[in-house]
C-alpha positions in Angstrom: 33.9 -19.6 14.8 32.0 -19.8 18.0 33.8 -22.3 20.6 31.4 -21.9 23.2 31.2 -25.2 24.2 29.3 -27.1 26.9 30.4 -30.7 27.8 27.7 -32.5 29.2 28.3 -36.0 31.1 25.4 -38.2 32.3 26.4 -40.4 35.8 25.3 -43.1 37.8 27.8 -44.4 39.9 30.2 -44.2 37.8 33.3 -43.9 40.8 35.5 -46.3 39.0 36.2 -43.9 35.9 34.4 -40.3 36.3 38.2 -38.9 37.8 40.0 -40.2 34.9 37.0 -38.7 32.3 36.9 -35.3 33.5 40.7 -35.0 34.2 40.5 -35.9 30.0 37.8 -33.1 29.3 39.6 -30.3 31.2 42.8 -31.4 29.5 41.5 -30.3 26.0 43.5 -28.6 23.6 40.1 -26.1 23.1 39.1 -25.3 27.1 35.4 -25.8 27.5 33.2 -22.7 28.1 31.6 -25.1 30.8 31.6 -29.1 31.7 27.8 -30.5 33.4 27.8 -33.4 34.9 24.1 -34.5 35.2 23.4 -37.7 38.0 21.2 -39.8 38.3 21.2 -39.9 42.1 24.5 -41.9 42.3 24.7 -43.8 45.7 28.5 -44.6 45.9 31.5 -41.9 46.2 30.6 -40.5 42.4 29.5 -37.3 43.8 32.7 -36.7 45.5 35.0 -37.5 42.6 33.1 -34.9 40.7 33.0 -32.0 43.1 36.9 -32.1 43.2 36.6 -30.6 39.7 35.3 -27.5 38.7 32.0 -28.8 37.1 28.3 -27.6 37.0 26.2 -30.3 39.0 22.4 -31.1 37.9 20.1 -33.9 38.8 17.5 -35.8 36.6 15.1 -37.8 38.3 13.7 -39.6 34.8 16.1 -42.5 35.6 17.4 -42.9 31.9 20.2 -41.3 29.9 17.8 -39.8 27.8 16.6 -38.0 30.6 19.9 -37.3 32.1 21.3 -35.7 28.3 17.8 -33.9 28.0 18.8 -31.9 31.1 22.3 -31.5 30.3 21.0 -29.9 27.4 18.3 -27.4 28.8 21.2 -26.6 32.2 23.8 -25.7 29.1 24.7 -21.8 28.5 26.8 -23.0 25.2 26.3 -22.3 21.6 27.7 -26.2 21.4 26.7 -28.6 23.6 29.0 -31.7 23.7 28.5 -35.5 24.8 30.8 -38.0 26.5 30.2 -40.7 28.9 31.6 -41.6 32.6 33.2 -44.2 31.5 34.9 -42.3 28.2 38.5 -40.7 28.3 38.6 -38.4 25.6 41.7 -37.7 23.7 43.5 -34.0 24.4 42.0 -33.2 21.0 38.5 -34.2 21.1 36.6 -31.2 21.0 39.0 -29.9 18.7 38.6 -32.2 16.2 34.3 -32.4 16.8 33.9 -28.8 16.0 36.3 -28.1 13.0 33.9 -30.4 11.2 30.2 -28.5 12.3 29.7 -27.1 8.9 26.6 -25.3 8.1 25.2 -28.2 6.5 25.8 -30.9 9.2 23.8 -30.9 12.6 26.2 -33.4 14.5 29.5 -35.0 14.5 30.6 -37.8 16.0 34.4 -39.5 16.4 35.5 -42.5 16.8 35.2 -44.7 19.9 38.1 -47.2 20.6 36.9 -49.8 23.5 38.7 -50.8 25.9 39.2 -53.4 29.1 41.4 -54.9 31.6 40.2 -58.4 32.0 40.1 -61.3 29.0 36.2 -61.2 28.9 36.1 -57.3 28.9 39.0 -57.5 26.0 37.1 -59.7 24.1 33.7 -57.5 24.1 35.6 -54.5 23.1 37.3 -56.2 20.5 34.2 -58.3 19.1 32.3 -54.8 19.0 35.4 -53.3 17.3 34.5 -55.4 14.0 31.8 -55.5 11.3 30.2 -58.6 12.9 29.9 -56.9 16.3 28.8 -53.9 15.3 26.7 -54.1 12.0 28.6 -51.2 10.4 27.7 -48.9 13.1 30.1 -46.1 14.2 28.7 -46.0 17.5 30.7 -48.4 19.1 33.4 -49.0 17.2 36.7 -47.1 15.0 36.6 -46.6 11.5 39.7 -44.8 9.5 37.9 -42.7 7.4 35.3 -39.0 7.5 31.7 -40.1 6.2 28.3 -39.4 6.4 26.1 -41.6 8.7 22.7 -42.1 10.1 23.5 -41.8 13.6 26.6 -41.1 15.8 27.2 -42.2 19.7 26.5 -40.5 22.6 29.2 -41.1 24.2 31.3 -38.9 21.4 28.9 -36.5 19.7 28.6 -32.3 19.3 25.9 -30.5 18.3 24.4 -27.1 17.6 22.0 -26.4 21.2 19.6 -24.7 18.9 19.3 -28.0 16.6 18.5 -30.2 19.8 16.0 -27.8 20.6 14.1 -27.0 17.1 13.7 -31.0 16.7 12.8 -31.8 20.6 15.7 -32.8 22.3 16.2 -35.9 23.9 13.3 -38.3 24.3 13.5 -38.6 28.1 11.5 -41.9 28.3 14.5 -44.1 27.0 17.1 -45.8 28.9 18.7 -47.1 25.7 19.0 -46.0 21.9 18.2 -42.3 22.8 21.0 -41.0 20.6 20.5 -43.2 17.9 16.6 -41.5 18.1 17.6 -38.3 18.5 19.9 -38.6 15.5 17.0 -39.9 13.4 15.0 -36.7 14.2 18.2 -35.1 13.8 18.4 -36.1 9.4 15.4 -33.9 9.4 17.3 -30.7 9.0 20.4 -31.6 8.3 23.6 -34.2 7.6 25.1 -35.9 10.5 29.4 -36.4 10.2 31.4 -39.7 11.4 35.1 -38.2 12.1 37.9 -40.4 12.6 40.4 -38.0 14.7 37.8 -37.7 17.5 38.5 -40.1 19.8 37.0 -41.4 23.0 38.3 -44.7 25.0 35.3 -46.7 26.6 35.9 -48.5 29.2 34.3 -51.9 28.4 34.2 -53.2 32.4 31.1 -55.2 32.3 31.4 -58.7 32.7 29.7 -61.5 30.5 25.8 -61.1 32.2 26.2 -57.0 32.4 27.2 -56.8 28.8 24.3 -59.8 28.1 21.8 -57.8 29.2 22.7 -54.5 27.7 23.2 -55.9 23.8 19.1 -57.2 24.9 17.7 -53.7 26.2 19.5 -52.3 23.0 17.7 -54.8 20.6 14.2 -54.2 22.7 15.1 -50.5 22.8 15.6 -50.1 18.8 13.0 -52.7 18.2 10.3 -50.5 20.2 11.9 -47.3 18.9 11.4 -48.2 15.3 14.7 -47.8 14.5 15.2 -49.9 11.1 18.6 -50.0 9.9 21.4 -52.5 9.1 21.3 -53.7 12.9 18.0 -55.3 12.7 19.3 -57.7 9.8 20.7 -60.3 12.3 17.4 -60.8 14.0 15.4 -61.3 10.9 17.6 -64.0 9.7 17.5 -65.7 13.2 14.0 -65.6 12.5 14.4 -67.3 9.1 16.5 -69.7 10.7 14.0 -70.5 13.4 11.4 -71.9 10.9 13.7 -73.7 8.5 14.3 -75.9 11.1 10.8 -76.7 10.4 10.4 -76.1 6.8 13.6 -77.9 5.5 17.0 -79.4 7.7 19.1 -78.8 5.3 19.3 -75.1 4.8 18.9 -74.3 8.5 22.4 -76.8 8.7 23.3 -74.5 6.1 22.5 -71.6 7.6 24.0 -72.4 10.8 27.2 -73.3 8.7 27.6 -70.1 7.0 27.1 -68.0 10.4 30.0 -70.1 12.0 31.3 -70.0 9.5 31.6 -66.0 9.6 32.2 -65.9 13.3 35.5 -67.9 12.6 36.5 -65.5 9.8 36.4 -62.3 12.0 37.8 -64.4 14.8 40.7 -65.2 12.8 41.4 -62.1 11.7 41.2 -60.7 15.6 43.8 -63.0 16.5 46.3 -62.2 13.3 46.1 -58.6 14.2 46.7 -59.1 18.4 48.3 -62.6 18.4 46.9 -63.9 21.7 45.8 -67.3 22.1 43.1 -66.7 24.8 41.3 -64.5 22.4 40.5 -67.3 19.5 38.5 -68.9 22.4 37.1 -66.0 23.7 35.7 -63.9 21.3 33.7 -66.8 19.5 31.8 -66.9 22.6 31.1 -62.8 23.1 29.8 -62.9 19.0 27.3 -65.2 20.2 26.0 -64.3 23.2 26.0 -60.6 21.8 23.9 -62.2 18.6 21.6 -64.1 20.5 21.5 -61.6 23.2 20.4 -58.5 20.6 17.8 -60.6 19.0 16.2 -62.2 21.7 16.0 -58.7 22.7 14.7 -57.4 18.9 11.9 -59.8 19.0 10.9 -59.2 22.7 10.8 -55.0 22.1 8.4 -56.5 18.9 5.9 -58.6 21.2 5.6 -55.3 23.4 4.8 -53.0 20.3 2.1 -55.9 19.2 1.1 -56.3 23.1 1.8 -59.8 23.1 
C-alpha cells in the first residue's frame, strides 16, 4: 500500500497546544511523507512554535477552517492527505491505524476523539460531549468502542484519498463551522465513510463556559444553513414543540420539561458512577443545558437566515 501521507493542520493562534500536537504527529509509528501547517494569520507566538519543527508553512486568507483544510489540501504532494487539529494530540499510532482501514470501497476514516481539560468547567464539556446526550450519536466529538459505518467523521481525526477530495470539490471554503461534516456529505457520493476506534486524537477542551456557548450556536446555525439533516437536528425540533405547548396545553409542556430533566439526570448519574467526583453532578447538568439551548437557539437562527427573516 501507498503510505504517502500528508498531515495537514489548520491554526490560529493556537500557541497554547501546536508544540505538543506536532511533537505527536512526528512521533508516529508510520513517519509522514510531509506535515502542513496552514494559518490563518496567527498574531501570537504560533508561528514560532511551528517553525521549530520541520513542517511545510501555507497561509489561507478565507478566514475559516474550510478555507484553511481546502489549502492544506491543494499545497499536499501525498497520495493521503490527513487531518488533525491544533489543539489535537494524536496517539503514536494514529496514522497507522487511519490508513489500515482505506479500503477500496471507503473514501474516509475517522477515529476516535477523547476530549479533554484541565479546569472543572472544561472537564465537564468534555465529558458531557463524551455521551449520547451531548453528542446525538455523533462520532465527531466523542469515543465509541466499536468499527462502523457513519455519515460523517471529524476533522480533527479524518484521512482521505487526495484524489476523492478533489473529484467531489474539496472543502467548501465559505464555512467557519460544519465543513467536514459537509464535505463528508458530498463525500457518501462515491463511497462509504469508516468510524475506527483505535485512532485516537485527545482534544483539548480549554474553552470556558461563553467560548464553548458560542461555538455549540455557530455549529447549530452552521448545520442549520448547510442543510445538514441528521439525528442532531432532533433536539431543536422538539424545543420547538415544546415552545408552543406552552401555549396549546400546560400539561404536556410540564411533561415534556419533565422527561428532558429527567434524561439530563440519567446521563449525569451515570457520569458521576463512572468518575466519582462530586463537583461533576453539579457541573455537567449545567454544560447539557447550555449546550441544548445553545445548539438550538443557534438551529433556529441558521433557519431565519435561509428564509431571510
Amino acid at each position: 500500500m501507498n503510505r504517502d501521507i500528508s498531515v495537514i493542520v489548520p491554526v490560529k493562534n493556537g500557541e497554547r497546544n501546536i508544540g505538543d500536537c506536532l511533537k505527536a504527529i512526528f512521533n508516529q509509528t508510520i513517519t509522514p511523507l510531509e506535515v502542513i501547517v496552514v494559518d490563518g494569520h496567527s498574531t501570537d507566538q504560533t508561528l514560532e512554535i511551528v517553525r521549530k519543527f520541520p513542517v511545510n508553512i501555507f497561509y489561507e486568507d478565507y478566514r475559516t477552517v474550510g478555507g484553511a483544510r481546502k489549502v492544506g489540501v491543494e499545497k499536499a504532494t501525498g497520495y493521503y492527505v490527513a487531518f488533525t487539529d491544533a489543539d489535537c494530540i494524536p496517539e503514536t499510532d494514529w496514522l497507522e491505524n487511519l490508513i489500515k482501514e482505506l479500503k477500496d470501497d471507503i473514501v474516509g476514516v475517522g477515529g476516535a476523539t477523547v476530549n479533554i481539560g484541565n479546569g472543572i468547567w472544561e472537564k465537564s464539556i468534555a465529558l458531557a460531549l463524551d455521551s449520547f446526550l451531548g453528542s446525538a450519536n455523533s462520532v465527531q466529538d466523542r469515543t465509541l468502542d466499536v468499527s462502523k459505518t457513519v455519515k460523517s467523521i471529524s476533522g480533527c481525526n479524518s484521512l482521505y484519498r487526495k484524489s476523492d477530495l478533489l473529484e467531489i470539490g474539496n472543502f467548501n471554503p465559505c464555512l467557519a463551522f460544519n465543513e467536514d461534516t459537509e464535505l463528508n456529505k458530498r463525500l457518501l457520493s462515491i463511497g462509504k465513510i469508516l468510524y475506527t476506534p483505535d485512532a485516537k486524537v485527545y482534544h483539548h477542551q480549554d474553552r470556558g463556559l461563553k467560548d464553548f456557548s458560542k461555538r455549540i450556536f455557530l455549529f447549530g446555525q452552521g448545520r442549520a444553513i448547510n442543510k445538514l439533516p441528521d439525528l442532531q437536528i432532533v433536539p431543536p425540533i422538539i424545543a420547538l414543540i415544546c415552545f408552543f405547548l406552552m401555549f396549546i396545553s400546560l400539561k404536556a409542556f410540564v411533561f415534556m420539561l419533565i422527561l428532558y430533566f429527567s434524561l439530563i439526570f440519567i446521563f449525569d448519574v451515570l457520569i458521576f458512577l463512572k468518575h466519582q467526583k462530586i463537583p461533576y453532578l453539579f457541573s455537567v447538568p449545567i454544560i447539557f443545558i447550555l449546550e441544548h439551548l445553545a445548539y438550538t437557539l443557534g438551529f433556529w437562527r441558521g433557519i431565519a437566515k435561509i428564509v431571510g427573516v
